[in-house]
C-alpha positions in Angstrom: 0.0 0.0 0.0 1.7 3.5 -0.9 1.6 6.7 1.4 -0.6 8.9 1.1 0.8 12.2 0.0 0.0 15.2 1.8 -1.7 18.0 0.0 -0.5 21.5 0.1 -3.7 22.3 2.2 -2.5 19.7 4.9 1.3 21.5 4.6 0.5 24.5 5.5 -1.1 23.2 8.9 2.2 22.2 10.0 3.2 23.6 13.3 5.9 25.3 14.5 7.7 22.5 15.9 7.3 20.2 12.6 8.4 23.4 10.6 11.8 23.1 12.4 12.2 19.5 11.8 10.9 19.7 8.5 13.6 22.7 7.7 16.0 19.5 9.9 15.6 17.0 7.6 16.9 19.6 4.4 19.6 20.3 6.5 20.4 16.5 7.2 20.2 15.6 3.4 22.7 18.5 2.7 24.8 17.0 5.4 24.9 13.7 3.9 26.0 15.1 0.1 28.7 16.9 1.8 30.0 13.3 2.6 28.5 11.0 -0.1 27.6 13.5 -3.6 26.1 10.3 -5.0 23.2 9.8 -2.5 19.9 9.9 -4.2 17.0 11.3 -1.9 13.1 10.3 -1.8 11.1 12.1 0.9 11.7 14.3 3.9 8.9 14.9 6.4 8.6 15.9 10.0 7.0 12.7 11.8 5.7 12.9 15.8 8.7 13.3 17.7 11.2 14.0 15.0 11.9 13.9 11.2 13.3 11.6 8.5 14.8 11.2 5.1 14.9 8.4 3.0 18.1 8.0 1.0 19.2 5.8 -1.6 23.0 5.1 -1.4 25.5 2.2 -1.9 27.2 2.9 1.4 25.3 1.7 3.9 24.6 3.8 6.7 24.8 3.2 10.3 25.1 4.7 13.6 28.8 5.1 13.7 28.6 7.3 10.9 25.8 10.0 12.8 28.5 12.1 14.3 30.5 13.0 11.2 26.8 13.7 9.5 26.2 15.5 12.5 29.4 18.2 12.0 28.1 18.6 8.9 24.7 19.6 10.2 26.2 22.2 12.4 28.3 23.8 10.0 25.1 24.0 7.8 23.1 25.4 10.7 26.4 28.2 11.6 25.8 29.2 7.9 22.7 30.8 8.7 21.4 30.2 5.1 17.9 31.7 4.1 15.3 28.8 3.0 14.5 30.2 -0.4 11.5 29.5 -2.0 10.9 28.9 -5.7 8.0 28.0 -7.8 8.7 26.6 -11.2 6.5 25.2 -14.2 6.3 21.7 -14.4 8.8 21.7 -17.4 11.1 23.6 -15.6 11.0 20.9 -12.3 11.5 18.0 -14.7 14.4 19.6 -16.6 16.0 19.8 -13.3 14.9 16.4 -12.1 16.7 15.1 -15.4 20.4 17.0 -14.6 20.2 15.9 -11.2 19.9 18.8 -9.3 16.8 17.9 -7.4 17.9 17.1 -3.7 21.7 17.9 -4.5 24.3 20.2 -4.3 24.7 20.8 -7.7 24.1 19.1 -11.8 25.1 15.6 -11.4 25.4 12.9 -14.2 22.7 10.5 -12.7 18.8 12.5 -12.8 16.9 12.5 -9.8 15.1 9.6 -10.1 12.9 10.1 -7.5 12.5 13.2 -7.1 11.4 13.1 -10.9 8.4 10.2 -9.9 7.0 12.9 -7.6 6.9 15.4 -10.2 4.8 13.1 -12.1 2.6 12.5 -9.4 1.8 16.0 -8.4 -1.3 17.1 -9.7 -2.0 19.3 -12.8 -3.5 22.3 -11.0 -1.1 22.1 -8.1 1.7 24.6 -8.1 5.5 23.1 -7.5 8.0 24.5 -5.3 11.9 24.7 -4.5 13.5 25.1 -1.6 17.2 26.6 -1.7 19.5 26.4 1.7 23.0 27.0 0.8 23.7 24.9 -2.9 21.0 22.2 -1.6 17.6 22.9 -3.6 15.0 19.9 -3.3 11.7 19.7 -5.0 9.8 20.6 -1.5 6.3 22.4 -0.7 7.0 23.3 2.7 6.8 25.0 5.1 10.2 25.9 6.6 11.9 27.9 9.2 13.4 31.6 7.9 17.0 30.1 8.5 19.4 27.6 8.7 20.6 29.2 11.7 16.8 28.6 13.3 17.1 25.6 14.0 18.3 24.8 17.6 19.2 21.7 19.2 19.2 18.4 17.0 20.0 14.5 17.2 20.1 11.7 14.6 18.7 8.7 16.6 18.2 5.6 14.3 18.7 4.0 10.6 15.9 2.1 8.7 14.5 0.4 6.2 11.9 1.2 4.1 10.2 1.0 0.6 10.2 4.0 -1.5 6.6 5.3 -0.9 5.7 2.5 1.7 5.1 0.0 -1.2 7.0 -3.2 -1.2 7.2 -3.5 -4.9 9.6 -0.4 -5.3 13.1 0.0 -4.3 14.3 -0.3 -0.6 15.8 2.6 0.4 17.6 3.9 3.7 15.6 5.7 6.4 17.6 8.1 8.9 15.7 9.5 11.8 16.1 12.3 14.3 14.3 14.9 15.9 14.8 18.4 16.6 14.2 21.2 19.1 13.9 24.6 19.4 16.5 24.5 22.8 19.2 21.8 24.1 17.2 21.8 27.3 13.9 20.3 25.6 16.8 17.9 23.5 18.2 16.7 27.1 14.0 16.6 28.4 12.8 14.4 25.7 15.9 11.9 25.7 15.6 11.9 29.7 11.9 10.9 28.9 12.6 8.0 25.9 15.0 6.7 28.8 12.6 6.7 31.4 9.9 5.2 29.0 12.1 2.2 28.6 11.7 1.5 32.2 8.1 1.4 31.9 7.7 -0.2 28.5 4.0 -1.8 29.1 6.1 -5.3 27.4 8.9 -5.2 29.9 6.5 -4.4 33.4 3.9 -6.4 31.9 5.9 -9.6 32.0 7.5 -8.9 35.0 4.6 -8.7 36.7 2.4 -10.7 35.0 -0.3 -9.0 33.6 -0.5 -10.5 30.0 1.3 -12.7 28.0 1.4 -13.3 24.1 2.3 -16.6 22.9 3.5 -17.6 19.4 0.9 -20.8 19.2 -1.9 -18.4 19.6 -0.7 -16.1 17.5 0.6 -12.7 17.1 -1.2 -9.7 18.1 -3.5 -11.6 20.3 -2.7 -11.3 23.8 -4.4 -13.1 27.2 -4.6 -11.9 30.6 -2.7 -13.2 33.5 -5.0 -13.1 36.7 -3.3 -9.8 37.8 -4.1 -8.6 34.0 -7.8 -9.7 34.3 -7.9 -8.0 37.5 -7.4 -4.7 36.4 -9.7 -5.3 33.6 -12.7 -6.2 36.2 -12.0 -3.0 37.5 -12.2 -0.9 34.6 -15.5 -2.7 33.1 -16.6 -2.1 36.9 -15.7 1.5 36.0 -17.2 2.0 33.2 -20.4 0.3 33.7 -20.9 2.2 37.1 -20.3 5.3 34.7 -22.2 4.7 32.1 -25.5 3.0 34.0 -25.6 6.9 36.0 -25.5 8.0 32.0 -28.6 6.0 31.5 -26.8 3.9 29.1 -28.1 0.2 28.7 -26.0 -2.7 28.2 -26.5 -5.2 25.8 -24.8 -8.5 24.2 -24.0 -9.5 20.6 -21.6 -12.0 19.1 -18.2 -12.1 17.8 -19.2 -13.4 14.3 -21.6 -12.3 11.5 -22.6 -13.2 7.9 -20.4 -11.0 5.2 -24.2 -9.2 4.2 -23.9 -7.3 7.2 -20.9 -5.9 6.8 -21.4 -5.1 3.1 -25.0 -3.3 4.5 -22.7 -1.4 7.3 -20.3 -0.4 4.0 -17.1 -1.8 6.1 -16.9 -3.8 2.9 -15.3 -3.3 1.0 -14.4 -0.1 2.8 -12.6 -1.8 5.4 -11.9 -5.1 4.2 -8.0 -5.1 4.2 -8.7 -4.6 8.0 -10.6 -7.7 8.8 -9.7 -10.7 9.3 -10.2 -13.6 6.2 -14.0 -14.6 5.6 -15.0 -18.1 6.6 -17.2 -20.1 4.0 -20.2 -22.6 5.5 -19.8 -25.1 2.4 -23.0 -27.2 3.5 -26.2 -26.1 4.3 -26.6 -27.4 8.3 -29.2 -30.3 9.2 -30.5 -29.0 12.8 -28.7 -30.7 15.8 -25.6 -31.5 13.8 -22.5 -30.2 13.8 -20.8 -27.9 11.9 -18.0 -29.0 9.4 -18.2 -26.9 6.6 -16.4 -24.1 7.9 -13.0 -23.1 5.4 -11.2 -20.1 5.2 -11.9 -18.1 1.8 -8.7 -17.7 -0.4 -6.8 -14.6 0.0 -8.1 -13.4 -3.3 -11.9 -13.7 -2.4 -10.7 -11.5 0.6 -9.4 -9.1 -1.4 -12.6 -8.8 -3.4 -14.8 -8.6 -0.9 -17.6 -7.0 -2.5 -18.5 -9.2 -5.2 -21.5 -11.2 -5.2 -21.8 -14.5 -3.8 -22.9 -17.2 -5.4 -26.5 -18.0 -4.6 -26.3 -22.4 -4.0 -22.4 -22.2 -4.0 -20.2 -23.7 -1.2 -19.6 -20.0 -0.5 -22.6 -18.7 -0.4 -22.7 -18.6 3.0 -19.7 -16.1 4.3 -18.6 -15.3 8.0 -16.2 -12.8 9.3 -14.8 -12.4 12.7 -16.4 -9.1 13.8 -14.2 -5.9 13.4 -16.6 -3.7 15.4 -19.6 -3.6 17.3 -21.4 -0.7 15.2 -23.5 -2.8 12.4 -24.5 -5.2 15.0 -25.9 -2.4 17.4 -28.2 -1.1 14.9 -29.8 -4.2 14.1 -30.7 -4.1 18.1 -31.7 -0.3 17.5 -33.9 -2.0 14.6 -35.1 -4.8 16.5 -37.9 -3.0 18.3 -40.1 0.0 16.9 -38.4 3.1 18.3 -40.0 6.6 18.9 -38.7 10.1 19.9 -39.8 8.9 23.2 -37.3 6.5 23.3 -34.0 9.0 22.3 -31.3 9.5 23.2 -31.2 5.5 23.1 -27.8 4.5 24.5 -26.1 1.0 23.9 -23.4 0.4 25.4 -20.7 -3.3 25.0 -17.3 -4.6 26.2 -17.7 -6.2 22.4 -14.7 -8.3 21.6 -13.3 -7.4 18.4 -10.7 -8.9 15.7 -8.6 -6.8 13.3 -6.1 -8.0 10.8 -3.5 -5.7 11.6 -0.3 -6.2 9.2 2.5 -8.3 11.3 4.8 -5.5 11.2 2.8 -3.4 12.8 1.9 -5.2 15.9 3.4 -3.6 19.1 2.7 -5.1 22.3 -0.9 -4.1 23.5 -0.7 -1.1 21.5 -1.6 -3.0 18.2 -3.0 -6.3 18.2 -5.8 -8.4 16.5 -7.7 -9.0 19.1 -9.2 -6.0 21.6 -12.4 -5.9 23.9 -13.5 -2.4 23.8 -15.1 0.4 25.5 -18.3 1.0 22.9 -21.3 2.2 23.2 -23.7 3.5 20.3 -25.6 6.7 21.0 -29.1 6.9 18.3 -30.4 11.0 19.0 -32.9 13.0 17.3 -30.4 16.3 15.7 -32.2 18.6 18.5 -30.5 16.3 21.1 -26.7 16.1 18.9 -25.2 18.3 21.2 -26.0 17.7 24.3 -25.0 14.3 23.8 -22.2 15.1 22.6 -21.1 17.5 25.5 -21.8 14.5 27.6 -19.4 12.3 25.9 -17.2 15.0 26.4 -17.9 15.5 30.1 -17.2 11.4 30.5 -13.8 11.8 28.8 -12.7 14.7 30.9 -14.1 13.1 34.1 -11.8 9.7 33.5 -8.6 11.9 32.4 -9.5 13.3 35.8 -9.7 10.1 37.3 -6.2 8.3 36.1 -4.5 11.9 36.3 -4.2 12.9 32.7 -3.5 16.3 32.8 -2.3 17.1 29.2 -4.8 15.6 26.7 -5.4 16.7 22.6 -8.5 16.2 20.6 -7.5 15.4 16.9 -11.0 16.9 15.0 -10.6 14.8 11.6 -12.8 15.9 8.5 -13.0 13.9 5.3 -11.7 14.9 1.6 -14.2 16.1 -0.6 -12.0 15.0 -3.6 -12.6 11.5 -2.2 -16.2 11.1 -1.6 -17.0 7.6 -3.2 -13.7 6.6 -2.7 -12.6 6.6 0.6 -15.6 8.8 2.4 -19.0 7.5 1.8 -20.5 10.1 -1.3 -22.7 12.3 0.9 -21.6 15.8 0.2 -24.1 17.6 2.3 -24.1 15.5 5.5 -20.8 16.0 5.4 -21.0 19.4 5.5 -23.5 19.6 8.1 -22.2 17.3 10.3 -19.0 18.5 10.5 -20.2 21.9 11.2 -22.0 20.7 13.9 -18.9 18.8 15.4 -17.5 21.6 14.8 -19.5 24.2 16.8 -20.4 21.4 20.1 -16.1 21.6 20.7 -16.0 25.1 20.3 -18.4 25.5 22.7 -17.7 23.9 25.2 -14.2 24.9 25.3 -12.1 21.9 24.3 -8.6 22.0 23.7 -8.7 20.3 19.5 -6.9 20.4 16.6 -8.9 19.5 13.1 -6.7 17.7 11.0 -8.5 17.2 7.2 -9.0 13.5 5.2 -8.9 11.0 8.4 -12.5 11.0 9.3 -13.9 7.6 9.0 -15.7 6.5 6.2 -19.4 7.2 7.6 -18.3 10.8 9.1 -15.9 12.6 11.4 -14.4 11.4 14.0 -12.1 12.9 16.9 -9.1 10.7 18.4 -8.3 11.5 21.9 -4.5 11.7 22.5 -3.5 11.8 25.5 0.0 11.9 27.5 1.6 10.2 30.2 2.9 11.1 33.5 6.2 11.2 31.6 5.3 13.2 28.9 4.7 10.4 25.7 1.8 10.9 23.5 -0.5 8.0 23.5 -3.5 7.8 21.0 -6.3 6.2 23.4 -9.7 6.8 22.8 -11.5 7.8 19.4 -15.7 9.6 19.5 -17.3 9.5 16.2 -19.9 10.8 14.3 -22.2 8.7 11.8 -24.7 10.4 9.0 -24.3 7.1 7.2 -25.0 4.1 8.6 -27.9 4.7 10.1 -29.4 5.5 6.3 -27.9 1.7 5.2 -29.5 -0.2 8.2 -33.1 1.7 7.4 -33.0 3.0 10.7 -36.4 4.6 12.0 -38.1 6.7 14.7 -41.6 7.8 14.8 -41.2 11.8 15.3 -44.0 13.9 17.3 -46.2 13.8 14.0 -45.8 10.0 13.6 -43.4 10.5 10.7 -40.4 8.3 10.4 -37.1 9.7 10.9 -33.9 8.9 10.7 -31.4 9.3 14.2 -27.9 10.1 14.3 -25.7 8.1 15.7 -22.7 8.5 17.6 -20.0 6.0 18.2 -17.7 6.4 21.3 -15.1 4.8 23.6 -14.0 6.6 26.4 -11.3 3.9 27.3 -10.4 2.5 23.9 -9.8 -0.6 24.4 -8.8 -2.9 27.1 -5.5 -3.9 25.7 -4.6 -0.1 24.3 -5.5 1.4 28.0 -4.0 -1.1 30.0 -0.7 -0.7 27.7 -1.2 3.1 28.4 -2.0 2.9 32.5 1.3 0.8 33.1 3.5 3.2 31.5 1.2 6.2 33.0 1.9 4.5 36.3 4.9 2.6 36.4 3.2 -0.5 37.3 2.6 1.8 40.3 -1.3 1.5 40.4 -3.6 3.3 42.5 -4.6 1.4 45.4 -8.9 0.2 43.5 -6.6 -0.8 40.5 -4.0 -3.1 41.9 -3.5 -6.4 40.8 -2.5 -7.2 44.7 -3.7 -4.8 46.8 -2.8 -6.2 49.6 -0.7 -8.6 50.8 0.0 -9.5 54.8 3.7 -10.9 55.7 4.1 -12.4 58.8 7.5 -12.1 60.7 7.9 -15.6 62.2 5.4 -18.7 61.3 3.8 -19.5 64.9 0.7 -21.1 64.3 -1.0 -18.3 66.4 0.3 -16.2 64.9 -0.6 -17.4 61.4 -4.3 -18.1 62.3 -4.4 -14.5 63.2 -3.3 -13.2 59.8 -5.0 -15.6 58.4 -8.5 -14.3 59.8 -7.3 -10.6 58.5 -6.6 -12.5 54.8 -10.4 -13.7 55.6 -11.8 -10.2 56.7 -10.2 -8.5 53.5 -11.0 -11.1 50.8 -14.8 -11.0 52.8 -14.8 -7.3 51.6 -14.0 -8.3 47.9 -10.2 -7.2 48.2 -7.3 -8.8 46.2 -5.4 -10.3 49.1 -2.7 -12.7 50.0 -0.7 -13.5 52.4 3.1 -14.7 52.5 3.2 -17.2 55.3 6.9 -18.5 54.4 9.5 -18.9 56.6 11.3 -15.8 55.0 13.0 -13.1 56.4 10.4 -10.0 56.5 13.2 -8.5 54.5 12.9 -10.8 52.1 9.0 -10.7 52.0 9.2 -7.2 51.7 11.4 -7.2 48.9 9.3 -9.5 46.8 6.1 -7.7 47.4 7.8 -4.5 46.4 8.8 -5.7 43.3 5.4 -7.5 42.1 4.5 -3.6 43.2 1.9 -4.9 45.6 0.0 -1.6 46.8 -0.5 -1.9 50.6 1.6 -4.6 53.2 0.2 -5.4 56.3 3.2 -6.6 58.3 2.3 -8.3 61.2 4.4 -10.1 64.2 3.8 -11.4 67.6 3.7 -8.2 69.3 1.5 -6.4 66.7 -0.9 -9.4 67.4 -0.9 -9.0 71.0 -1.4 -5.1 70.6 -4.1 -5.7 67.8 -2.3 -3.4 65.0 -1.4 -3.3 62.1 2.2 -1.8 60.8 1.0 -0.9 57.4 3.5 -0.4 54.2 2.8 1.5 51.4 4.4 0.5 48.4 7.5 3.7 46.9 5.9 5.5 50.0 7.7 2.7 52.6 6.5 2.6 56.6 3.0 4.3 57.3 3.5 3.0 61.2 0.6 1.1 62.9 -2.8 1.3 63.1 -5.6 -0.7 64.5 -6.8 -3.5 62.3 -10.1 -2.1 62.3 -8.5 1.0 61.4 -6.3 0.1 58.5 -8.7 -2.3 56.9 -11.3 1.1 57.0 -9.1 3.4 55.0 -8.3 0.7 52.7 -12.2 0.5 51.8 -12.5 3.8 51.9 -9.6 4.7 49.8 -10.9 1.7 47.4 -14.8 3.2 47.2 -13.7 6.4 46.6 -10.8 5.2 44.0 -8.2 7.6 45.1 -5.6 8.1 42.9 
């Protein structure tokens, strides 16, 4: 699959920050002719967190070459030199393309072959641009800084791989990343953070202590839940249905299967058919009672064409897919049952499980995977009721940010294209319009900190993706609240207004907490592994200094009391040092220890530990096990 390309519209919403980088990456490619005049140079862009440029050259480049590409850099950068830029027929672009004075230094023998490929690509009514620092003029649209000299602090951090234009049909060329600040102070911050992020890598902590595993004979990108996984999962459905039932949202079950006619009625296919997982085929038709054998997996190709007819009578007539998402399956509940105005704002909320055919390269941990259980509900309104709904949504976002101590959060606004309604947006130009205004106008509003970013809306309408950053500082894409004009049209959806006409609702698809596997991945970098005392896999766990049977048939009754209150106890009875015991429970990052010996028995205290904060000193038993419920009820951060 090739990149998209960015249209000039798109550049010119570049921010400050991915200006700089952008004007890094010229800098960077001028660098590297300084060294090696043959290199032959593809594409440039800033990226989140830094910038590349991909580079075709017989030497291959690695790390041990950054610091002399580096000197070059800086003498570019103590140059000072103006970013000129030039617009030029297309004529004019080519002829340069063919002397080899795109992305170089000067007219070379060999033309720039990529650089010529764009040319060919851009459109006919779009202008072309050059951009001069020093001798180095690239075919480039922009936007850069004023100067050379503008550019502050900078690093080269890796070397890639990659396929010219993402496609794995055309030459493999070299990748070099870095990233750029304006100061050396936000250079030293952001490394400090990527080193502190590899202590709480969600893979590292969550094998260490045991949260999830992923195991080659299940396959990739499909992860299972330890106990002290599934436990913070119970907590966060807990959360979220406690939530959502004050919302008046009602729950409702449907399964994780359905016949391919659904999905083409949905317009997921073929829409989103290179994102689902193969079709199944039913080859027989099933006598009652029996069982079923006819399942088979559909050749790739039939995947790939996934909106052709089937054949009525065939062996594949009958087509299954894993389900991709709960939407299609929640409006044939809305559907179900004749609905009036009375009945909206109908809320449907699900933990639906869902599968994905993510591309194997692009599985990370519990960040991408094939397999999710998310956070979904479907909201059906009348358009009077859009946006207080939609504030509502809103307000449940803000209150869980709140909640889990997300202080810096982003709302990406995306809009469609309108030069690909048919295509890649469903070919309603007007609904579009309107609902996007009205998206539009609800954030405003109510005062939301957003950015609208044009041509990633889904298919059906627009969407906003909640990104959202850690206690350290790294951007995490989380959540996603979407609007849909479309669907509910395909599925016949109707409500009888106050003059017993039919109408159509709008719908509104959201997930405060993503998914299971995406949030969980988030919270254990957000906290360390450190969780809050309600979300702890362990919340507490009693160690006994000595093994005197009185003395273990006392902290055995307080394992009792606590696991009688619905808390995640244990107890480490071994014959241990409390050292020891101590140790291991701080490194399984147990929240609370109740340390208990023969003369806190006879005193009837606790001495209560808190895990990074150390010795709290004793309580009473009643007294400890009360703020533990309390702290637990009130989910104190």
């Amino acid at each position: 699959m090739e990149e998209e390309r960015k249209t000039p519209e798109m550049r010119a919403q570049m921010t400050e920050i991915e200006r700089l980088r952008h004007s890094t990456a010229h800098v960077l490619a001028t660098a590297i002719l300084k060294i090696w005049p043959e290199a032959q140079f593809a594409a440039g862009p800033p990226v989140d967190n830094g910038f590349y440029y991909d580079v075709d050259l017989p030497h291959r480049i690695s790390p041990e070459d950054f610091e002399k590409i580096e000197a070059e850099m800086k003498k570019e950068i103590k140059a000072n030199h103006s970013f000129e830029r030039m617009e030029v027929s297309r004529d004019e672009a080519l002829e340069l393309g063919k002397k080899g004075r795109l992305a170089a230094l000067t007219d070379r023998g060999q033309p720039s072959k990529f650089k010529l490929d764009i040319i060919e690509n851009i459109p006919a009514d779009e202008k072309i641009s050059l951009y001069r620092n020093g001798d180095f003029i690239d075919l480039c649209a922009g936007p850069h800084v004023m100067r050379t000299g503008n550019i502050g602090a900078f690093k080269l951090t890796s070397v890639a791989s990659a396929y010219y234009k993402g496609d794995e049909k055309k030459p493999q060329l070299q990748r070099i990343y870095g990233t750029a600040f304006k100061t050396k102070k936000e250079l030293d911050d952001y490394f400090a953070m990527l080193e502190e992020a590899k202590k709480r890598d969600h893979r590292k902590l969550g094998r260490e202590l045991e949260i999830f595993v992923l195991d080659d004979d299940v396959g990739p990108g499909l992860p299972m839940w330890l106990p002290r996984g599934a436990a913070i999962i119970e907590e966060l459905e807990k959360l979220a249905k406690e939530t959502e039932f004050a919302a008046g949202y009602q729950r409702v079950r449907t399964p994780h299967i359905a016949r391919e006619t659904l999905y083409k009625k949905s317009g997921h296919l073929p829409y989103y058919a290179e994102s689902m997982f193969p079709p199944m085929a039913l080859e027989d038709r099933l006598p009652s009672l029996s069982r079923p054998t006819g399942f088979q997996p559909v050749e790739e190709s039939d995947r790939q064409d996934a909106d052709r007819p089937s054949q009525a009578g065939s062996p594949t007539s009958d087509r299954y897919y894993l389900k991709a998402m709960n939407c299609p399956h929640h409006h044939k509940l809305f559907a179900a049952v004749p609905r009036s105005y009375r009945d909206l704002p109908l809320r449907l909320a699900e933990y639906g499980t869902c599968y994905r055919y993510e591309q194997s390269g692009e599985l990370f941990g519990l960040m991408r995977v094939r397999s999710m259980q998310m956070n979904d509900a479907h909201l059906y309104m009348t358009p009077e009721q859009f946006e207080a709904e939609f504030n509502a949504v809103n307000e449940m976002y803000l209150n869980y940010f709140k909640l889990f101590g997300i202080e810096k959060y982003l709302m990406r606004f995306s809009t469609h294209d309108p030069s690909k309604l048919g295509q890649k947006f469903v070919d309603e130009p007007e609904l579009w319009k309107q609902t996007e205004a009205m998206t539009r106008n609800v954030l405003k509003n109510s005062g939301i900190n957003f950015v609208e970013v044009p041509n990633e809306a889904a298919f059906y309408g627009p969407k906003i993706d909640v990104q959202a950053w850690s206690a350290i500082g790294r951007e995490f894409s989380i959540a996603t609240n979407q609007v849909d004009f479309a669907q509910p049209r395909r599925f016949d959806l109707r409500y009888k207004d106050r003059d017993n006409v039919d109408k159509v609702p709008l719908c509104i698809h959201r997930a405060p907490l993503g998914t299971h596997e995406r949030f969980v991945g988030f919270l254990i970098e957000h906290y360390a592994g450190n969780f809050p005392l309600w979300l702890s896999p362990e919340q507490v766990r009693i160690l006994t200094i000595g093994d005197e049977p009185q003395l273990l048939d006392y902290s055995g009754a307080i394992l009792d009391e606590l696991r009688g209150h619905q808390l995640r106890a244990e107890i480490d009875a071994s014959t241990d040092k409390i050292n020891g015991k101590i140790q291991r429970a701080e490194q399984m990052k147990v929240h609370t220890m109740f340390v208990i010996g023969k003369r806190d028995m006879e005193a009837g205290v606790i001495s209560v530990r808190v895990h990074g904060r150390g010795n709290l000193g004793a309580k009473s038993r009643g007294e400890a096990i009360a703020d533990i419920l309390s702290s637990i009820k009130e989910r104190r951060s």
